[in-house]
MARGU-863103 format. One record per residue: x, y, z of N, C-alpha, C in turn. Coordinates in steps of 0.05 Angstrom, whole numbers, padded with zeros to 5 digits, always signed. Last residue first. Layout:
BEGIN
XYZXYZXYZ
...
END
This chain:
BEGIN
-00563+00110-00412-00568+00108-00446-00585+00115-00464
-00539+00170-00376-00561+00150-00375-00569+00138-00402
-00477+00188-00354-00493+00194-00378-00519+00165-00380
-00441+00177-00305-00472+00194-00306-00484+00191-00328
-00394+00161-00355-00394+00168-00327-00416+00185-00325
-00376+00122-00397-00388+00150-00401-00411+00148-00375
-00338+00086-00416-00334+00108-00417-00350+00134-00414
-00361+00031-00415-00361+00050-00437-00350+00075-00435
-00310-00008-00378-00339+00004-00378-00334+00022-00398
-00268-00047-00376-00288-00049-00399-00306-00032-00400
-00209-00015-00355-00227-00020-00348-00239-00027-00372
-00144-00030-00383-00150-00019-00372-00188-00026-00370
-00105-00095-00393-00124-00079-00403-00136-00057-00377
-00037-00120-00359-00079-00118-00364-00091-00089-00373
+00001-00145-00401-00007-00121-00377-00038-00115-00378
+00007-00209-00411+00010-00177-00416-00006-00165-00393
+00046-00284-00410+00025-00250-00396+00030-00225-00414
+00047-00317-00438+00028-00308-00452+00021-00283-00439
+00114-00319-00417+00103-00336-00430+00075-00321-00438
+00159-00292-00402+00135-00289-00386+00116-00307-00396
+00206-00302-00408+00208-00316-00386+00174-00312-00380
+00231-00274-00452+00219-00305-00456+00213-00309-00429
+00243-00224-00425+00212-00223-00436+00214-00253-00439
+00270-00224-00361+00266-00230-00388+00235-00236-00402
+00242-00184-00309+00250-00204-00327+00253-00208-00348
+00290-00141-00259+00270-00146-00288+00272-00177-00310
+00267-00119-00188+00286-00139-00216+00272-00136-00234
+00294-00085-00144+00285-00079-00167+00291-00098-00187
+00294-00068-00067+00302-00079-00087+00295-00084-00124
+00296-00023-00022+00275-00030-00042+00296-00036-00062
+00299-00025+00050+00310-00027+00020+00292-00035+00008
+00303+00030+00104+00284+00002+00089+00294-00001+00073
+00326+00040+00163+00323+00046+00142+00309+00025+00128
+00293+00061+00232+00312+00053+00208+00302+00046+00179
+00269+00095+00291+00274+00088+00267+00301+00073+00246
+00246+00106+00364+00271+00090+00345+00261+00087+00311
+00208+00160+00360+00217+00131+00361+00239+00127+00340
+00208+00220+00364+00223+00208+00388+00216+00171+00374
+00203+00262+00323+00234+00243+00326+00230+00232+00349
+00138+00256+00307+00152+00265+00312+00183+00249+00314
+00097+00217+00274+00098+00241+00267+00110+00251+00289
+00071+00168+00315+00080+00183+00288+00085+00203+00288
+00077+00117+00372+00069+00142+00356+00078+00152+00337
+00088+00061+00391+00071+00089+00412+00064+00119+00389
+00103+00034+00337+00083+00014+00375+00076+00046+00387
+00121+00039+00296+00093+00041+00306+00077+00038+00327
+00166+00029+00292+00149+00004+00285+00122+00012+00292
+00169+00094+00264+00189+00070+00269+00180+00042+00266
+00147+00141+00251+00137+00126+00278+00157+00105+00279
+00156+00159+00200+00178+00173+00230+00169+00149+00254
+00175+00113+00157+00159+00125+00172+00167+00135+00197
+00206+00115+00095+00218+00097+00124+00203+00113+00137
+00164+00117+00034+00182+00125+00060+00178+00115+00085
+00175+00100-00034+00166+00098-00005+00177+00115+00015
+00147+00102-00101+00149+00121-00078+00146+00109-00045
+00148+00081-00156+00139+00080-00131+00156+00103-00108
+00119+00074-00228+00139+00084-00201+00129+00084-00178
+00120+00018-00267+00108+00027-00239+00129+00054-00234
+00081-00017-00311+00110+00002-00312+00108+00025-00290
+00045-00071-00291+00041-00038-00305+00073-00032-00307
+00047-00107-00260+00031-00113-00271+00037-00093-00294
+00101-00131-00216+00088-00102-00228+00079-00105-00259
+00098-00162-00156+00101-00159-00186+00089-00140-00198
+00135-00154-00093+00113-00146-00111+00115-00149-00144
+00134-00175-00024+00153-00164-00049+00125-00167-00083
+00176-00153+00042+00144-00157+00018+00153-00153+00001
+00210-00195+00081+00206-00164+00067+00169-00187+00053
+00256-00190+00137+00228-00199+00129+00224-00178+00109
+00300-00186+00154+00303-00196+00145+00276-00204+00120
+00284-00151+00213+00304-00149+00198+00306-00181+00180
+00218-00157+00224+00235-00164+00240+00267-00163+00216
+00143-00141+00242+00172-00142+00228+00195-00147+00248
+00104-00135+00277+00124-00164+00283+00147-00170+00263
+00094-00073+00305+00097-00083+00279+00108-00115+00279
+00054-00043+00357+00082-00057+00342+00083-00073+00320
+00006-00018+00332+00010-00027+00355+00037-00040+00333
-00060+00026+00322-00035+00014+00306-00021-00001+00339
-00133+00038+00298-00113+00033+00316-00084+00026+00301
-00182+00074+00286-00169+00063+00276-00137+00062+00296
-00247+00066+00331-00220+00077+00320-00196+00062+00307
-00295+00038+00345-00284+00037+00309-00264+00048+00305
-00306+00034+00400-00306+00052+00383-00306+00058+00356
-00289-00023+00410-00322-00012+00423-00325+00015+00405
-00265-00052+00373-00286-00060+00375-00302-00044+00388
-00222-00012+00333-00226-00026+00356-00251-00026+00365
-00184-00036+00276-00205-00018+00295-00211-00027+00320
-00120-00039+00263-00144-00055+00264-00160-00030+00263
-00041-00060+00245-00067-00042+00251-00099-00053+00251
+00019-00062+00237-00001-00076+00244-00014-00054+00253
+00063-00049+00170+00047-00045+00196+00027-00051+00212
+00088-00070+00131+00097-00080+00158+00078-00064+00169
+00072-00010+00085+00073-00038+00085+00097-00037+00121
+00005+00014+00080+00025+00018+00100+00039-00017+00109
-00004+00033+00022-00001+00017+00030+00012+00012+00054
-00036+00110+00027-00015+00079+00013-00031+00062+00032
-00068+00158-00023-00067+00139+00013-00058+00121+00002
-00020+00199-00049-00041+00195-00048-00043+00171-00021
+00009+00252-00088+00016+00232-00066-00018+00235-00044
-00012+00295-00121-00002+00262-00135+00008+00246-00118
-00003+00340-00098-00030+00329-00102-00022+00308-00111
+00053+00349-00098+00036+00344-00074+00012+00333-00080
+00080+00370-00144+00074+00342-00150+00054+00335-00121
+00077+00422-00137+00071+00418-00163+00061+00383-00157
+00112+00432-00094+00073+00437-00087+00061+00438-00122
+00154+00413-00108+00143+00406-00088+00114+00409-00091
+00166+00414-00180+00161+00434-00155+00148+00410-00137
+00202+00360-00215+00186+00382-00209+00191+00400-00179
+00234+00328-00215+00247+00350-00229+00226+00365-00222
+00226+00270-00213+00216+00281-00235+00229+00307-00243
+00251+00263-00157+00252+00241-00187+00242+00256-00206
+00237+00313-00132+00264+00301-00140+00269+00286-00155
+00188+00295-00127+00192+00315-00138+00223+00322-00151
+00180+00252-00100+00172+00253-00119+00184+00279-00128
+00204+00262-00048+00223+00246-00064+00205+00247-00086
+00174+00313-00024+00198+00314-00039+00212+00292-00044
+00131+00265-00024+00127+00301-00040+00160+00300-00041
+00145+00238+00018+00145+00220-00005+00137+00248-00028
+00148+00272+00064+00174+00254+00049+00168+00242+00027
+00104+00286+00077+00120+00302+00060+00149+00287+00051
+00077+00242+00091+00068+00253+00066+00083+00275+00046
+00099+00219+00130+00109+00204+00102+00095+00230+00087
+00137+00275+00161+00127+00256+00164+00127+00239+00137
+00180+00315+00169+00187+00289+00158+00166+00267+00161
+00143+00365+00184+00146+00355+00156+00170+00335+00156
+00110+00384+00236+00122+00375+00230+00128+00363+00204
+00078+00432+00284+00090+00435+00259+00113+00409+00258
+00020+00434+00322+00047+00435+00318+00062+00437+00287
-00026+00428+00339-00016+00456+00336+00007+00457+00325
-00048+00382+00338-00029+00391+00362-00022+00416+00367
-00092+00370+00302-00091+00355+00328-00072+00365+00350
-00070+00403+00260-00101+00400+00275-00105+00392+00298
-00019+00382+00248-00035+00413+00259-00050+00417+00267
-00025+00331+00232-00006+00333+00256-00015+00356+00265
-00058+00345+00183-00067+00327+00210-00051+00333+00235
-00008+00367+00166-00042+00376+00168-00056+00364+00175
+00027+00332+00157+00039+00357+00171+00006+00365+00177
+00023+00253+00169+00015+00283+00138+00018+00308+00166
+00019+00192+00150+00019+00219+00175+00026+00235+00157
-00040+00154+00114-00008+00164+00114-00003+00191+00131
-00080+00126+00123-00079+00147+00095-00057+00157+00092
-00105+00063+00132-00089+00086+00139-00082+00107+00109
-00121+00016+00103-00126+00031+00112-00120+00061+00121
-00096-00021+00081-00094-00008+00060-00109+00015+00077
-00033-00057+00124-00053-00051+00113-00069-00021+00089
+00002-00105+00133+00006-00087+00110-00020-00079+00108
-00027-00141+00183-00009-00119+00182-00013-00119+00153
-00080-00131+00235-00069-00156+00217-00044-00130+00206
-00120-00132+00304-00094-00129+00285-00085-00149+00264
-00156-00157+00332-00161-00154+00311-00137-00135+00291
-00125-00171+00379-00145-00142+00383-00156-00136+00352
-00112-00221+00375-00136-00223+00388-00148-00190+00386
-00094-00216+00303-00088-00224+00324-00111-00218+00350
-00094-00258+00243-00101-00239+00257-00108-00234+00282
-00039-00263+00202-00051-00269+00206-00078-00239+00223
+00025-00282+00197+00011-00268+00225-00010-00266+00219
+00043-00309+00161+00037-00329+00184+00021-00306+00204
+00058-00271+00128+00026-00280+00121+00023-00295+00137
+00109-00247+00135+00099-00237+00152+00068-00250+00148
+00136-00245+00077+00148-00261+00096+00134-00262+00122
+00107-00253+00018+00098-00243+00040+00104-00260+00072
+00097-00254-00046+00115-00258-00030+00105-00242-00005
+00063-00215-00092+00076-00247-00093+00094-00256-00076
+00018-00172-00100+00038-00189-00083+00036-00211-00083
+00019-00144-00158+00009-00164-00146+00025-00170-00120
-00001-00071-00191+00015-00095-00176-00002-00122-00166
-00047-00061-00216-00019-00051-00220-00001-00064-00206
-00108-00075-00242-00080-00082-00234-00060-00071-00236
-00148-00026-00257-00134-00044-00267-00116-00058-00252
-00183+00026-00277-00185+00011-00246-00173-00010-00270
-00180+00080-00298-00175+00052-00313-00182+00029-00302
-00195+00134-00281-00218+00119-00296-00207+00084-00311
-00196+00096-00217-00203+00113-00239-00196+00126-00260
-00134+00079-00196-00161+00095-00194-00163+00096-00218
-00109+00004-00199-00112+00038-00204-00129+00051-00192
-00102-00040-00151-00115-00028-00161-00104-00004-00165
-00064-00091-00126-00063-00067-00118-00078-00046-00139
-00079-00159-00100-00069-00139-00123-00078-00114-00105
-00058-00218-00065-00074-00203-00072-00059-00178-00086
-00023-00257-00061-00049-00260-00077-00059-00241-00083
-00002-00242+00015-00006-00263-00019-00022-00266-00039
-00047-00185+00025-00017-00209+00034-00011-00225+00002
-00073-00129+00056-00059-00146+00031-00041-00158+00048
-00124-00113+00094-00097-00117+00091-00104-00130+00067
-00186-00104+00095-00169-00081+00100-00133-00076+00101
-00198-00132+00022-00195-00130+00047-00183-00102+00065
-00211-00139-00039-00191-00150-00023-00192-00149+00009
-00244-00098-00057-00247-00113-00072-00227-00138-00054
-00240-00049-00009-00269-00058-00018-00260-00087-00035
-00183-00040-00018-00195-00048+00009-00223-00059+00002
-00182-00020-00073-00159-00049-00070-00176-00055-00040
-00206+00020-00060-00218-00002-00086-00213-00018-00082
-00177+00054-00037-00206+00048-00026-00218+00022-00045
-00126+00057-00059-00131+00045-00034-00163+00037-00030
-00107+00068-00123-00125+00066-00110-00134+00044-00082
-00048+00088-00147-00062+00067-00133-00090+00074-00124
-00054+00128-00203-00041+00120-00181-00050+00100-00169
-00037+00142-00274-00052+00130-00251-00038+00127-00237
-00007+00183-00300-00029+00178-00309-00050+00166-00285
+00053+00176-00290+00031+00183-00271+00007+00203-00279
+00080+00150-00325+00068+00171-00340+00057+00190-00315
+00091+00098-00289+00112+00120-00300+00101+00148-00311
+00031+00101-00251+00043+00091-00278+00062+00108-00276
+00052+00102-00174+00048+00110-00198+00045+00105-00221
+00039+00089-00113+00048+00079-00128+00035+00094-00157
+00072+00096-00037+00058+00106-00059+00061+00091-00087
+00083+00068+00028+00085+00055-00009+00061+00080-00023
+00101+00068+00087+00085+00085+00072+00091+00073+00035
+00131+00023+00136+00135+00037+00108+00113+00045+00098
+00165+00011+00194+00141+00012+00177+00147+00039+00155
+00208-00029+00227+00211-00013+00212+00180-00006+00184
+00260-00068+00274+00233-00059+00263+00225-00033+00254
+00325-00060+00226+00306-00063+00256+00281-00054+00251
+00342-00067+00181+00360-00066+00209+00351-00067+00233
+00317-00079+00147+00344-00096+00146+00349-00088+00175
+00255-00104+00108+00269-00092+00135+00306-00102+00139
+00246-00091+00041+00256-00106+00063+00264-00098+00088
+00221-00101-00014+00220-00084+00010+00232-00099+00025
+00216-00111-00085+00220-00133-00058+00217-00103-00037
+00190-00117-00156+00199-00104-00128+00202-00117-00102
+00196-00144-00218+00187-00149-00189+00207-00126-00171
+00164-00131-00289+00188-00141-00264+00185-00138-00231
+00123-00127-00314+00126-00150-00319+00161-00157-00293
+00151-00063-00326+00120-00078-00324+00136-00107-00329
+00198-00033-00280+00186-00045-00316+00163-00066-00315
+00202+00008-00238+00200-00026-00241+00186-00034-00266
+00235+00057-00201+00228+00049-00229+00220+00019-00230
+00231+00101-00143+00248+00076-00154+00233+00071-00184
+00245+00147-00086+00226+00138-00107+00243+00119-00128
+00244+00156-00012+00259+00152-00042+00241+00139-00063
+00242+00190+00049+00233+00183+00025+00255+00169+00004
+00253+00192+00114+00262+00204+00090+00243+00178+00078
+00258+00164+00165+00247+00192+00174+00245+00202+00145
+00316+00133+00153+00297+00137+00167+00287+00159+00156
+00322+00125+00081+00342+00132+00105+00308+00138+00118
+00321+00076+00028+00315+00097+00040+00314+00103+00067
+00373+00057-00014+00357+00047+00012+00345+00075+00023
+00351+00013-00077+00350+00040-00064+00347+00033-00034
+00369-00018-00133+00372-00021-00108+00371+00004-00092
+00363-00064-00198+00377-00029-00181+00363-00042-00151
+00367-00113-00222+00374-00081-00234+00380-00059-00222
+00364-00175-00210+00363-00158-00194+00372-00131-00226
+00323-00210-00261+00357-00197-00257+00352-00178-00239
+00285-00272-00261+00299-00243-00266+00319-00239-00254
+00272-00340-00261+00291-00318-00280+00298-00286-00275
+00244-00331-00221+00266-00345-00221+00282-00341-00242
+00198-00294-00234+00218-00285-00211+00240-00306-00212
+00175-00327-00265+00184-00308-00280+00202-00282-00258
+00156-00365-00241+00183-00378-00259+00192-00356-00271
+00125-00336-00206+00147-00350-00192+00170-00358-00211
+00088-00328-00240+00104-00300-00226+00123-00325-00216
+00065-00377-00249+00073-00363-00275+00094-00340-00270
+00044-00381-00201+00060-00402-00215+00081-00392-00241
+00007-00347-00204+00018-00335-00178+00045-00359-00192
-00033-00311-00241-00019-00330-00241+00006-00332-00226
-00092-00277-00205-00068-00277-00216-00056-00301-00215
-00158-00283-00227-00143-00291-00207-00115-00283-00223
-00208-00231-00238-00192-00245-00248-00165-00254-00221
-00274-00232-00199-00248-00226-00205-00225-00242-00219
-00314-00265-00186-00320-00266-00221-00287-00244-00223
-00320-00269-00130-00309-00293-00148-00304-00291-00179
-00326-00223-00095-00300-00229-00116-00296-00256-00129
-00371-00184-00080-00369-00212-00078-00347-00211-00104
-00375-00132-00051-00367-00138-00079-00353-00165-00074
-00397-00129+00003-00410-00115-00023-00394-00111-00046
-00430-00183+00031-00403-00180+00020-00405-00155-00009
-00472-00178+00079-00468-00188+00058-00442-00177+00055
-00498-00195+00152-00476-00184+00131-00479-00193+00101
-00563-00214+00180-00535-00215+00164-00525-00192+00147
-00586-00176+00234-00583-00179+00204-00562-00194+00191
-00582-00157+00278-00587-00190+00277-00580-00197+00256
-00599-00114+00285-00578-00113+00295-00566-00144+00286
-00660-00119+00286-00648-00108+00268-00611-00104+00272
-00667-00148+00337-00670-00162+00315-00662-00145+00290
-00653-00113+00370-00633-00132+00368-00634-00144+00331
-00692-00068+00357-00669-00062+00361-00644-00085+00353
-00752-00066+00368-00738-00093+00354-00709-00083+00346
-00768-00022+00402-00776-00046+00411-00752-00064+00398
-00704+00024+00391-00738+00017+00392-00733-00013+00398
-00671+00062+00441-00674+00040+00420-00700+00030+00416
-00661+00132+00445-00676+00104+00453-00677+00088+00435
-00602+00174+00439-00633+00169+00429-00643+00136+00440
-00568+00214+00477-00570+00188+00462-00599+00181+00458
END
């Protein structure tokens, strides 16, 4: 370990800045989603089985819900344009929002459109807050348990984790090859799950979930969405992932669409303003 020089503290002392101050972000019309969730029409309904995947449809301008029904229960969210042209972007939505989403806050493309693709408008679980080990829940952190991490770390071999559950439910919705659509499942949203770092190390931590059968998240879809979730092998997450020993259950993803009089001036946001021309110096 190397020696601290003389002025150590005082450089330790520094303020923080905020490296993308969000006031000049566009705010969503959270008033405008509510009269346009009081008009829509439930349309479909998927439940996806522990330990498993399922992929769903949500017409731009209509709302998604999640819900725990049977018992505590964390969820992996991938998210696509229908075209899967774009996916979510986690690192954008965490830099411009936080390391959790709750109310209010949106769910970013990647590159090259960075745009809104969802909003959350509903969040039965926003009283939790943040708790003394610095746990908050739906967070954007985590990258999702994946068979190639599980390898590294154990030697072992396991594929119901989320990464390969959400590969073959994408692949099944579309019709493709497994190792055709794998690159297109990307780091989610780990919705219900409580997670932090931890103060002496920075490891990324998880710990029981305070879901509870009834509690869901629920989302407006800015874009013409597919999504992709899966019921996570860890269960609520309190001791571990990626094998069958925790209790698991299933999740529902509900699907409404609204009437177009119901949206009054929204459209689907424009993709990015920058000129289009990445490195090139004017």
């Amino acid at each position: 370990m190397t020696h601290a020089p003389s002025d150590a503290e005082a450089r330790r002392a520094v303020s923080p800045v905020i490296c993308y101050p969000d006031e000049t972000l566009s705010r969503p019309n959270l008033a405008l989603y509510a009269e346009a969730r009081a008009a829509a029409r439930k349309v479909a309904e998927v439940t996806v089985p522990p330990r498993d995947a399922r992929c769903f449809e949500v017409p731009a301008g209509g709302f998604f819900r999640i819900t725990s029904v049977e018992g505590p229960q964390v969820g992996d969210l991938n998210l696509w344009s229908t075209d899967l042209s774009e996916r979510f972007y986690s690192g954008k939505t965490r830099a411009l929002h936080g390391t959790h989403v709750t109310k209010g806050d949106r769910l970013w493309t990647s590159f090259p459109t960075l745009r809104p693709m969802a909003t959350v408008v509903e969040d039965t679980l926003g009283w939790y807050g943040a708790d003394p080990f610095g746990g908050r829940v739906h967070d954007v952190i985590g990258t999702r348990c994946d068979p190639y991490t599980h390898w590294t770390l154990s030697g072992g071999q396991y594929h119901q984790c989320c990464h390969s559950n959400i590969t073959r439910a994408l692949a099944t919705h579309t019709g493709l090859n497994p190792q055709d659509v794998e690159a297109l499942v990307h780091d989610v949203v780990n919705v219900f799950m409580c997670t932090g770092f931890t103060a002496d190390t920075g490891q990324y931590f998880m710990k029981a979930s305070p879901v509870r059968p009834g509690d869901y998240i629920e989302f407006f879809a800015e874009i013409p969405l597919l999504g992709g979730l899966s019921a996570c092998p860890g269960g609520d997450c309190s001791a571990t992932h990626s094998s069958d020993v925790a209790a698991c259950h299933p999740l529902l993803v509900e699907v409404y669409e609204t009437p177009a009089n119901a949206m009054g001036n929204w459209r689907t946001p424009e993709p990015h303003g920058n000129d289009g021309r990445p490195g090139v110096t004017p």
